[in-house]
KOLMAR-914085 format. One record per residue (C-alpha): residue number from 1; x, y, z. Coordinates in nm, 3 decimals, padded with zeros to 5 digits, m for minus. Example, Ala and Ser with C-alpha at 12.3 -4.5 7.8 and 13.67 -1.06 7.14 Angstrom:
BEGIN
resi, x, y, z
1, 01.230, m00.450, 00.780
2, 01.367, m00.106, 00.714
end
This chain:
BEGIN
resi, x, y, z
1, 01.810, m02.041, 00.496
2, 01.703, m01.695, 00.508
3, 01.417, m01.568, 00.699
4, 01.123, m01.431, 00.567
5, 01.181, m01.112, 00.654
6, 01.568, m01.092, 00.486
7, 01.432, m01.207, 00.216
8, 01.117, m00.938, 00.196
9, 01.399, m00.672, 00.264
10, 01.562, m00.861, m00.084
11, 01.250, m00.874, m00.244
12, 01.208, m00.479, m00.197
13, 01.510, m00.415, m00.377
14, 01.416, m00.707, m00.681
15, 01.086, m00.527, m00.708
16, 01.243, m00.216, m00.759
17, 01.543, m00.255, m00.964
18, 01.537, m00.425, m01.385
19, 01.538, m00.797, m01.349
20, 01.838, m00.960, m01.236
21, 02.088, m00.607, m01.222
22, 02.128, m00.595, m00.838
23, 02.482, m00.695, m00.742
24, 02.518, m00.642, m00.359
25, 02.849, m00.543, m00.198
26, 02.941, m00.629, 00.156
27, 02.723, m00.947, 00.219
28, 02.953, m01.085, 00.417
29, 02.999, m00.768, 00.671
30, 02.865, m00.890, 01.036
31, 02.900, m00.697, 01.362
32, 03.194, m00.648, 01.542
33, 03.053, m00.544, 01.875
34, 03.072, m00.794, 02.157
35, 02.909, m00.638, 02.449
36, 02.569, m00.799, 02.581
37, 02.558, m01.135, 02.499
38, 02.600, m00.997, 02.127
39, 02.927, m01.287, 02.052
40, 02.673, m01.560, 01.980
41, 02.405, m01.358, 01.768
42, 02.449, m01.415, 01.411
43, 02.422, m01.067, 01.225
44, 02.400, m01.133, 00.864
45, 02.536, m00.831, 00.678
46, 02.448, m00.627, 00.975
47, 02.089, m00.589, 00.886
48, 02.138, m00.394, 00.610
49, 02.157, m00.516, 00.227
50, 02.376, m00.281, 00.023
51, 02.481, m00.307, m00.342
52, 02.383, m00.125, m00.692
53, 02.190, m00.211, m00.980
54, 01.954, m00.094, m01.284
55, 01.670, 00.090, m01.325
56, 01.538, 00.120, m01.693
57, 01.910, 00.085, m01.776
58, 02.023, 00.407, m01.526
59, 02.291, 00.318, m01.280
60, 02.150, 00.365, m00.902
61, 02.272, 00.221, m00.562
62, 02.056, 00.083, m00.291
63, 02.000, 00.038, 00.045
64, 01.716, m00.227, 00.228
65, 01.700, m00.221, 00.597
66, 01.641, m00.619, 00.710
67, 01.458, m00.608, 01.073
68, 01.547, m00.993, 01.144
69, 01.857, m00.923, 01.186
70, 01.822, m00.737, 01.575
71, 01.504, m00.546, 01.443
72, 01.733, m00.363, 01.173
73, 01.885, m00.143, 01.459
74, 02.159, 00.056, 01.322
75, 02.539, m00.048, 01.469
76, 02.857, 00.041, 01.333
77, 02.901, m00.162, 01.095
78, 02.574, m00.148, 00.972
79, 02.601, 00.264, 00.921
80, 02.943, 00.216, 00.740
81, 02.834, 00.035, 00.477
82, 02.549, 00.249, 00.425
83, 02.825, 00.541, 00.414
84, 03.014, 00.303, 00.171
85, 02.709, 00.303, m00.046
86, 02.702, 00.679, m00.038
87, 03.048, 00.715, m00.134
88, 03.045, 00.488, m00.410
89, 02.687, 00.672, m00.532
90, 02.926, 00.983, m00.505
91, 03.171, 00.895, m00.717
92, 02.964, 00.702, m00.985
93, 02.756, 01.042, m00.989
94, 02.464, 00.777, m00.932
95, 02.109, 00.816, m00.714
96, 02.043, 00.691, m00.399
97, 01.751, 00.507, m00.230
98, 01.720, 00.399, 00.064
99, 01.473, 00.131, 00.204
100, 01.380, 00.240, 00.602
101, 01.231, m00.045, 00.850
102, 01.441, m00.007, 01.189
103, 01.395, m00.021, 01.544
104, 01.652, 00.246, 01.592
105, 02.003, 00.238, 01.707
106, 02.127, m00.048, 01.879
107, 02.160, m00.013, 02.216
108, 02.453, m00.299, 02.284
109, 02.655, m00.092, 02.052
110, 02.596, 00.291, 02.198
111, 02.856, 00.522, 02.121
112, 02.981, 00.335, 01.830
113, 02.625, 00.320, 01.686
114, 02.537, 00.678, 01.780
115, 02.865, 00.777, 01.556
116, 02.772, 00.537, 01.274
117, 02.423, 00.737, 01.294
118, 02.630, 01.030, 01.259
119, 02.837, 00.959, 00.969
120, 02.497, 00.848, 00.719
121, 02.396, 01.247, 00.809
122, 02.776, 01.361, 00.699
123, 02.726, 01.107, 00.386
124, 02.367, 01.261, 00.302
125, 02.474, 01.636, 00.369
126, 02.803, 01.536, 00.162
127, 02.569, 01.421, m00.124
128, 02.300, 01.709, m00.107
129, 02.311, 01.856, m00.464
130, 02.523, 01.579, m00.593
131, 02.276, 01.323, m00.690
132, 01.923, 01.255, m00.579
133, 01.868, 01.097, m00.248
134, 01.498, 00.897, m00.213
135, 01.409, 00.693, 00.052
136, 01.120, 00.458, 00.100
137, 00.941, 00.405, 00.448
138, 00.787, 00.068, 00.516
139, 00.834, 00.018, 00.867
140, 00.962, 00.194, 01.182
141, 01.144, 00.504, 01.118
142, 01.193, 00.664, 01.467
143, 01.372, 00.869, 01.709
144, 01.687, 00.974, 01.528
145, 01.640, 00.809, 01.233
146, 01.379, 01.024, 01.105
147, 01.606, 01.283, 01.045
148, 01.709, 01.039, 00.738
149, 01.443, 01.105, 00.494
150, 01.410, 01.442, 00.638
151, 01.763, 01.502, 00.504
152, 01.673, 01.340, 00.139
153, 01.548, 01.460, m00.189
154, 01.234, 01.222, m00.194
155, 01.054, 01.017, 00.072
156, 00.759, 00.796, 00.029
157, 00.574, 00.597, 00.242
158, 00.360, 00.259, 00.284
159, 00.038, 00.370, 00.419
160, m00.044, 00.065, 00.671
161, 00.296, 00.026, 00.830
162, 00.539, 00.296, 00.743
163, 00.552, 00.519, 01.060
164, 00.777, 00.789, 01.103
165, 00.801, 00.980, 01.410
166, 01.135, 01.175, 01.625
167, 00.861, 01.140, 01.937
168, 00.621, 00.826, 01.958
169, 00.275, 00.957, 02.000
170, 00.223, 00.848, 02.338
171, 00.535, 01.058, 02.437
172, 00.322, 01.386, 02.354
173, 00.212, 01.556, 02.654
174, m00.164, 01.559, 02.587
175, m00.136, 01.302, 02.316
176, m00.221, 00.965, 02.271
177, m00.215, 00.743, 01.959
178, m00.585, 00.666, 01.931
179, m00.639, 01.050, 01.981
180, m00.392, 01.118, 01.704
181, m00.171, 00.894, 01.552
182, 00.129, 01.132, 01.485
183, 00.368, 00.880, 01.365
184, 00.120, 00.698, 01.044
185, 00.195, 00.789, 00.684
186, m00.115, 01.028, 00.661
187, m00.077, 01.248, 00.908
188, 00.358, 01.272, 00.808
189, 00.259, 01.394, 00.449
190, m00.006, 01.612, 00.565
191, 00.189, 01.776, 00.793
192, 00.523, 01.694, 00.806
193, 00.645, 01.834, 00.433
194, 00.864, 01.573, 00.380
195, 00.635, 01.305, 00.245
196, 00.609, 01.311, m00.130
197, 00.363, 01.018, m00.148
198, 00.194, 00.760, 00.066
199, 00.094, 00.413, m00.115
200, 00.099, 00.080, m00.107
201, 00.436, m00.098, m00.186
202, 00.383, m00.156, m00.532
203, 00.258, 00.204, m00.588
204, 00.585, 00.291, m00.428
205, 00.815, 00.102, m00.598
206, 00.644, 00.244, m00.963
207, 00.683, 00.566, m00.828
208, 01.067, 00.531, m00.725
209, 01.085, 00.408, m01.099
210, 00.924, 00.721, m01.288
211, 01.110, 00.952, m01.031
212, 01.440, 00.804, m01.127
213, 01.356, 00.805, m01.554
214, 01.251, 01.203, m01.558
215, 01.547, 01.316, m01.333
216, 01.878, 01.390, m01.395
217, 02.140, 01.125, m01.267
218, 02.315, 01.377, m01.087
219, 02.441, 01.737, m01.062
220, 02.607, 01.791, m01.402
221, 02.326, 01.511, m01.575
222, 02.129, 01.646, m01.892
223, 01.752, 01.730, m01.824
224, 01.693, 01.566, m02.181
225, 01.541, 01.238, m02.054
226, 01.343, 01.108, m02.290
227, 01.228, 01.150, m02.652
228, 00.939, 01.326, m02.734
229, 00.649, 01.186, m02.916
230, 00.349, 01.453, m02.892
231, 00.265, 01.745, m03.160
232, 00.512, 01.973, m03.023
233, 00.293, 02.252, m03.148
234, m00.050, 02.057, m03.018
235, m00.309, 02.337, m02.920
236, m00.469, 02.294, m02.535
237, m00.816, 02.416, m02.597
238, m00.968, 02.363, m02.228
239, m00.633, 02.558, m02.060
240, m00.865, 02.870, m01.983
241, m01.165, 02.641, m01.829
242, m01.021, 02.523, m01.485
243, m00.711, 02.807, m01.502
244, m00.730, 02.747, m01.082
245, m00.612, 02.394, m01.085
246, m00.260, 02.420, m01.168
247, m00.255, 02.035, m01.192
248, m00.472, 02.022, m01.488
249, m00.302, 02.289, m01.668
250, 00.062, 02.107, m01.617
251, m00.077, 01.803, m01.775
252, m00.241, 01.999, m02.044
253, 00.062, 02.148, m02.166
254, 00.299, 01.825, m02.079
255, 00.465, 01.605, m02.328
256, 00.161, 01.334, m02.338
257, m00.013, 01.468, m02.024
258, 00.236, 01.374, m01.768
259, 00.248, 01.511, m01.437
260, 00.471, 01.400, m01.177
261, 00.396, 01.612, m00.820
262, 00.524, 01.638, m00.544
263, 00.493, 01.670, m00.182
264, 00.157, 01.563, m00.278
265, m00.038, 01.595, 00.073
266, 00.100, 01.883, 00.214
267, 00.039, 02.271, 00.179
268, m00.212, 02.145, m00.139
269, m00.255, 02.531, m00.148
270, 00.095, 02.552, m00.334
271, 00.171, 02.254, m00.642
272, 00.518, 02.177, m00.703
273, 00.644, 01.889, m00.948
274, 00.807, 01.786, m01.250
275, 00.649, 01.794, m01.631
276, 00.797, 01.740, m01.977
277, 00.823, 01.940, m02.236
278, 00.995, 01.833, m02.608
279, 01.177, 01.579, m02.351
280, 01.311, 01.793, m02.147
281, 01.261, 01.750, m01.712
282, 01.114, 02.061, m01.651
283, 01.021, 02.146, m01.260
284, 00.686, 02.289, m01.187
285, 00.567, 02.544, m00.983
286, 00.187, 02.661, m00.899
287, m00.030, 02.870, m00.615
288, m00.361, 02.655, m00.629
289, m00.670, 02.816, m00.666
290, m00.949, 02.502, m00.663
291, m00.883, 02.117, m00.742
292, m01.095, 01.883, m00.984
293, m01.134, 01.522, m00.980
294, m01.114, 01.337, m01.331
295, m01.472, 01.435, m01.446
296, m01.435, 01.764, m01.378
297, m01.589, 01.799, m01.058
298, m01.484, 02.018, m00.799
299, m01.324, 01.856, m00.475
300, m01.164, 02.159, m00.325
301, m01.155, 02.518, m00.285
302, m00.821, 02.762, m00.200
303, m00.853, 03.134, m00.115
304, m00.532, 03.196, m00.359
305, m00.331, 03.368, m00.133
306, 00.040, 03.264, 00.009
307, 00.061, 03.104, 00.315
308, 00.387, 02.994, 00.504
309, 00.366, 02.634, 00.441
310, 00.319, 02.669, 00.104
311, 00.625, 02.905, 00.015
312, 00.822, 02.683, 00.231
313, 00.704, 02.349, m00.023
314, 00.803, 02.572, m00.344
315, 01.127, 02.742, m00.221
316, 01.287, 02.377, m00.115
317, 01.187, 02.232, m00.423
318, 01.294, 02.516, m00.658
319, 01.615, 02.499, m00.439
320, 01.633, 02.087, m00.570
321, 01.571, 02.225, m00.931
322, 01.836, 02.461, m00.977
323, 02.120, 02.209, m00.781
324, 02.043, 01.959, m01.049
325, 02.001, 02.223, m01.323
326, 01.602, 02.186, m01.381
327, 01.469, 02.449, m01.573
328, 01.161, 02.557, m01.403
329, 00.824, 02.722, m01.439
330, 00.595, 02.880, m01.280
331, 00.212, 02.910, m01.287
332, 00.112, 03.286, m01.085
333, m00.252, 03.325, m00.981
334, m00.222, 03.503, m00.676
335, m00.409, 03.733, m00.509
336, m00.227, 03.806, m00.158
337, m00.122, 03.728, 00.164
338, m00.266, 03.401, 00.443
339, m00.477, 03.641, 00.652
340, m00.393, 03.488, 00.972
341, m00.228, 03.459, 01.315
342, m00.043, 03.191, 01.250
343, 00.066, 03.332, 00.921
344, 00.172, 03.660, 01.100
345, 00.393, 03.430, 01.315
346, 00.562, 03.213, 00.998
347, 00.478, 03.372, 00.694
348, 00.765, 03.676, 00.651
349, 01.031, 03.444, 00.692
350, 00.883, 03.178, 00.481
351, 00.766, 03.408, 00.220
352, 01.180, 03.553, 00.243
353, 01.312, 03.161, 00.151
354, 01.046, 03.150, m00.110
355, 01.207, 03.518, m00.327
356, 01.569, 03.415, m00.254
357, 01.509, 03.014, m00.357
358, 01.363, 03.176, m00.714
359, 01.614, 03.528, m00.711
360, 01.907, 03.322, m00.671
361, 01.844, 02.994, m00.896
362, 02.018, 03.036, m01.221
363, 01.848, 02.742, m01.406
364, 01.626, 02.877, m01.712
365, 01.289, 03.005, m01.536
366, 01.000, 03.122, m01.728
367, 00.670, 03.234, m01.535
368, 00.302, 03.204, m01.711
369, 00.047, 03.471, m01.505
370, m00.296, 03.272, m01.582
371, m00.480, 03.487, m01.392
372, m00.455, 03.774, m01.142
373, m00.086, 03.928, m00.983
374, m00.167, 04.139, m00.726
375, 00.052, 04.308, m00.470
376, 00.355, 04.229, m00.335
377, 00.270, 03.871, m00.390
378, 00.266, 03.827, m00.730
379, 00.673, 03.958, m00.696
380, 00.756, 03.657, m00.514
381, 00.598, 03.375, m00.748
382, 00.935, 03.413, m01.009
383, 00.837, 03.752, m01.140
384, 01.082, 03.960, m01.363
385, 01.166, 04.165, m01.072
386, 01.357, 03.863, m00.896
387, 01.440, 03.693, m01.167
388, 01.250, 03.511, m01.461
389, 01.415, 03.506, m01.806
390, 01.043, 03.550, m01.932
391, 00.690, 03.630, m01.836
392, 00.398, 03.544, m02.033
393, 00.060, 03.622, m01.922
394, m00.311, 03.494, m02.098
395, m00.500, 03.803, m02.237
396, m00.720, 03.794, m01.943
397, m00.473, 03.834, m01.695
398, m00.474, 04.101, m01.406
399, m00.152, 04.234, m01.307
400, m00.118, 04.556, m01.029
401, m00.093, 04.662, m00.679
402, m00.498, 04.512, m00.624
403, m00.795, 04.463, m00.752
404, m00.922, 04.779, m00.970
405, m01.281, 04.844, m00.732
406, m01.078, 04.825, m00.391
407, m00.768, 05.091, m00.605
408, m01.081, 05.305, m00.658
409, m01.245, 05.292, m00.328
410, m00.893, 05.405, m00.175
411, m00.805, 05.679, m00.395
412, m01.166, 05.845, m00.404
413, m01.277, 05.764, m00.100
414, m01.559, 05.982, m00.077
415, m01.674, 05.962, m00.389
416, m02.046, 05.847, m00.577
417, m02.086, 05.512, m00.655
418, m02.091, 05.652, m01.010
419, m01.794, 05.797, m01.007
420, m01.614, 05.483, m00.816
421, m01.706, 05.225, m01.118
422, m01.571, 05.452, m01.360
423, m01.256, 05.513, m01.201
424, m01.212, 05.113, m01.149
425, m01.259, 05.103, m01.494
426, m00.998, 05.319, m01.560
427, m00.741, 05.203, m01.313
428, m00.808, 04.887, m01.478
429, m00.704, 04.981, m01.779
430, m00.425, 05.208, m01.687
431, m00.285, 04.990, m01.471
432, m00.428, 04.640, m01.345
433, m00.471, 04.510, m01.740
434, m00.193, 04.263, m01.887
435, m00.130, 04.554, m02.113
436, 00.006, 04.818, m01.939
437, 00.205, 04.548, m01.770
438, 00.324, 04.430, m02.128
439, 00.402, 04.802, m02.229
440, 00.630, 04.841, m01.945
441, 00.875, 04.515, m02.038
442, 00.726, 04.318, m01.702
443, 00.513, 04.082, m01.941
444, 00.738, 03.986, m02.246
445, 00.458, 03.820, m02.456
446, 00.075, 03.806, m02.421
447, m00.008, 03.414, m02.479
448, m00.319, 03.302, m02.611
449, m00.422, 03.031, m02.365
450, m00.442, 02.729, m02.629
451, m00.123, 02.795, m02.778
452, 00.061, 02.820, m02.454
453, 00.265, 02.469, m02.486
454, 00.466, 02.567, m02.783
455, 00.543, 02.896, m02.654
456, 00.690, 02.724, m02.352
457, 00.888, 02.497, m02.548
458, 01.011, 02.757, m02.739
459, 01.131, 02.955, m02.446
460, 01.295, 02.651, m02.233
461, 01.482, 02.499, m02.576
462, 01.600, 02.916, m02.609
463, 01.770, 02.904, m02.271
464, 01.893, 02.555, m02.320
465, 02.226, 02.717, m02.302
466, 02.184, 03.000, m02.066
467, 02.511, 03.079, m01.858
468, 02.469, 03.292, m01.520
469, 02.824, 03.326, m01.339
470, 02.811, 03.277, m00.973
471, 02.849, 03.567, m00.702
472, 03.119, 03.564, m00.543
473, 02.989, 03.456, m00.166
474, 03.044, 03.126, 00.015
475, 02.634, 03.122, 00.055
476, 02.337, 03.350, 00.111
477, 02.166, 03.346, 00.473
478, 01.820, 03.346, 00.354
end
């Protein structure tokens, strides 16, 4: 008879996978190890369930950690036919996902388990860019271990028990768990950036689902996922009233309003995610200005400026999107730079990932300037300098070195108030408005907010069939 703990490890794998298409593979793997008293311990497939199945009829292989069997510590055995699993996802050019509740390695194994431990890193590092990699968190995920989801596409997490943690809290000098709980879900997505969402297990299984319908199956899949069924040329009348909340605008101009995002509790300042336009998996990419709740009310409030965090969220996900050929987009209302210490400290090199990430992706990119582009900042959020096939901007948009009254107080220093609002006026319209950006080939088209979803189709179905060839490098260093 199983315990009840197998069979929730089974049951986390039936509630994830289309009824009845979950056929495991090495069920009758046990551990070999005999050190410790481990000859009479019964080790049911290791305490790991492996095997592959279906999810809305797409191939994808699973793993589901079992802690009754010697708390789900990872041995030898155990880690190879996780490997297995990755090899076999390899080959079948299927995802990944991986179901995390283990006490760690297993100490009566040592060596032999530390290796195993090492070959699921070669497996995942082997597989990065191949096919998705998700993992779901509803236990212990500690010392080592952690590095696991660190190392995968996607990561979610049950908010009561998933805990994730390379140090245990009380390990902390100066820490303590009831001062601050460093291993719980909340405090890994807010400040961990690996987290994509924290839920119950339910929430997280739907999730897992959705993820794997918009995304390609692997590498050289097709982003066209799914039929479309909205007015491909439907107008989006309120686009222009909450242009800050790059969430609302995605599902405006989404096939039926859909919005998937990402990284969801960390650096909120910068939105990343995946919409759908005419079908097509499109990844999304937004500085965030404010945030609304769903009766328009505003929760939060963003100075619109780059901070480290936040390039670091949109340069590894644009880095996902072009390894699995995702066209992307990008939303640009920026004003500047994270004005602080700790952004003097992080923010050059982050801000250095962030250009290169967009710079060298060759996946279709178009970028949509909703509201102001100033400095050196606006270069970096997939401008035409560094990339983008096309720029559109909304008649309202500001693009320039900075805002027209500061340009003015710089250059004429000394001068009247009078004479300072008239040259602001100028400078705006010499060289701050969308025009004189337009007139010099950096804006290609100037967008009328409402009709901005069938412009975008337009462009990504255009470059459908775009074709960069690849420098001739083994890889950049940035």
């Amino acid at each position: 008879m199983r315990s009840s703990n197998e069979s929730m490890a089974r049951k986390r794998i039936a509630g994830l996978l289309d009824e009845n298409s979950f056929v495991e593979i090495g069920a009758l793997v046990t551990a070999r190890a005999t050190d410790f008293n481990l000859t009479g311990t019964d080790t049911p497939s290791d305490g790991v369930i492996t095997g592959h199945g279906l999810i809305d009829g797409n191939l994808v292989f699973v793993y589901s950690q079992n802690v009754s069997v010697l708390n789900g510590t990872i041995g030898e055995m155990h880690a190879k036919k996780i490997a297995a699993a990755y090899d076999m996802a390899m080959k079948m050019g299927a995802p990944i996902i991986g179901f995390l509740d283990c006490a760690g390695i297993r100490l009566q194994e040592s060596v032999d388990a530390l290796e195993g431990l090492g070959l699921i890193y070669a497996k995942q590092i082997a597989a990065s860019g191949i096919i998705p990699q998700i993992t779901a968190i509803f236990g212990t995920c500690g010392g080592g271990l952690a590095v696991v989801p660190a190392l995968c596409d996607f990561t979610f997490m049950e908010s009561e028990k998933g805990r994730m943690f390379l140090n245990s809290p009380n390990a902390i000098d100066g820490n303590h768990i009831d001062k601050c709980d460093t291993a719980s879900a909340h405090f890994q997505a807010r400040e961990n950036g690996c987290v994509d969402m924290v839920g119950s297990e339910a929430q997280i299984m739907a999730e897992i689902r959705q993820l794997i319908q918009i995304l390609p199956l692997n590498n050289e899949g097709d982003v066209y996922t799914a039929a479309c069924e909205d007015d491909l040329n439907r107008l989006c009348d309120d686009m222009d009233t909450r242009k800050g909340d790059p969430r609302f605008l995605f599902r405006e101009l989404s096939d039926g309003h859909f919005f998937f995002e990402t990284k969801t509790g960390y650096a909120k300042d910068m939105v990343t995610g995946f919409v759908k336009l005419n079908g097509m998996t499109v990844g999304a990419v937004a500085n965030c200005m404010e945030t609304y709740d769903g009766e328009g009310r505003q929760q939060e409030q963003f100075k619109g400026v780059l901070t480290a965090r936040g390039c670091n969220k949109a340069s590894d996900f644009v880095r996902f999107c072009d390894a699995f050929g995702i066209p992307i987009l990008s939303l640009t209302n920026i004003k500047g730079y994270s004005a602080t210490s700790c952004s003097e400290k992080n923010l050059a090199r982050a801000l250095a990932r962030m250009i290169s990430a967009f710079a060298s992706a060759t996946v279709p990119k178009v970028n949509l300037i909703t509201g102001e582009a100033y400095g050196s900042a606006c270069l970096a959020m997939n401008s035409k300098s560094v990339g983008a096939d096309f720029v559109y901007a909304w008649p309202d948009a500001r693009i320039g070195m900075m805002e027209s009254q500061l340009a003015a107080k710089i250059m004429y220093a000394d001068a009247p108030t009078e004479v300072l609002s008239q040259k602001a006026k100028e400078y705006e319209e010499l060289q701050s408005g969308v025009l004189a950006a337009a007139r010099r080939g950096y804006v290609d088209v100037i967008v009328p907010p409402a009709e901005t979803r069938k412009y975008l189709i337009d462009a990504f179905e255009l470059l459908y069939t775009k074709c960069v060839g690849v420098p001739a490098k083994k890889h950049g260093t940035r």
